[in-house]
C-alpha positions, 0 to 999 in steps of 0.5 A: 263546340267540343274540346274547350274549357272554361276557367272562371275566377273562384272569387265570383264577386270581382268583374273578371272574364271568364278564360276559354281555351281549346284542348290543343292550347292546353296541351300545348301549354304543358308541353312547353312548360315541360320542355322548358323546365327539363331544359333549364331546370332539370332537377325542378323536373325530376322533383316532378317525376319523384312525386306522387303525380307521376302517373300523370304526368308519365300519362300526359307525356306518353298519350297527349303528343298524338292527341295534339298531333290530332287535334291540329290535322283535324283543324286544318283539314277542318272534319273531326278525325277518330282513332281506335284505341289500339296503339300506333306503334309500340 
């Protein structure tokens, strides 16, 4: 069962539920959360960009749409599927 976290409560003494999401929810989450604030709130995404995380968001932007890309063909297909790590294209 690869490609899926789980989050639980940091307070273990309420009766919460664990939440288990695949990594293609979770790249899709960030993606629409990014795309949502470079369009509506464009400085709020520069802010971003300005702080010391950059790097990786810049990383996350640059590697996660083929990841996806991926992760869903695999799905459909319904067989894993592996890259090299040279690049596509550049």
């Amino acid at each position: 069962m690869g490609n899926v976290y789980r989050f639980s409560p940091l307070d273990t003494t309420q009766n919460i539920q664990q939440l288990t999401l695949s990594s293609a929810t979770i790249i899709y989450y960030l993606m629409f959360f990014f795309g949502s604030i470079t369009r509506y709130h464009p400085y709020l995404f520069e802010k971003v960009l300005s702080e010391k995380e950059i790097w990786l968001v810049s990383e996350f932007l640059k590697t996660q749409p083929l990841q996806f890309l991926l992760l869903l063909t695999s799905k459909v297909l319904g067989k894993p599927l592996y890259t090299s790590r040279m690049p596509l294209l550049q």
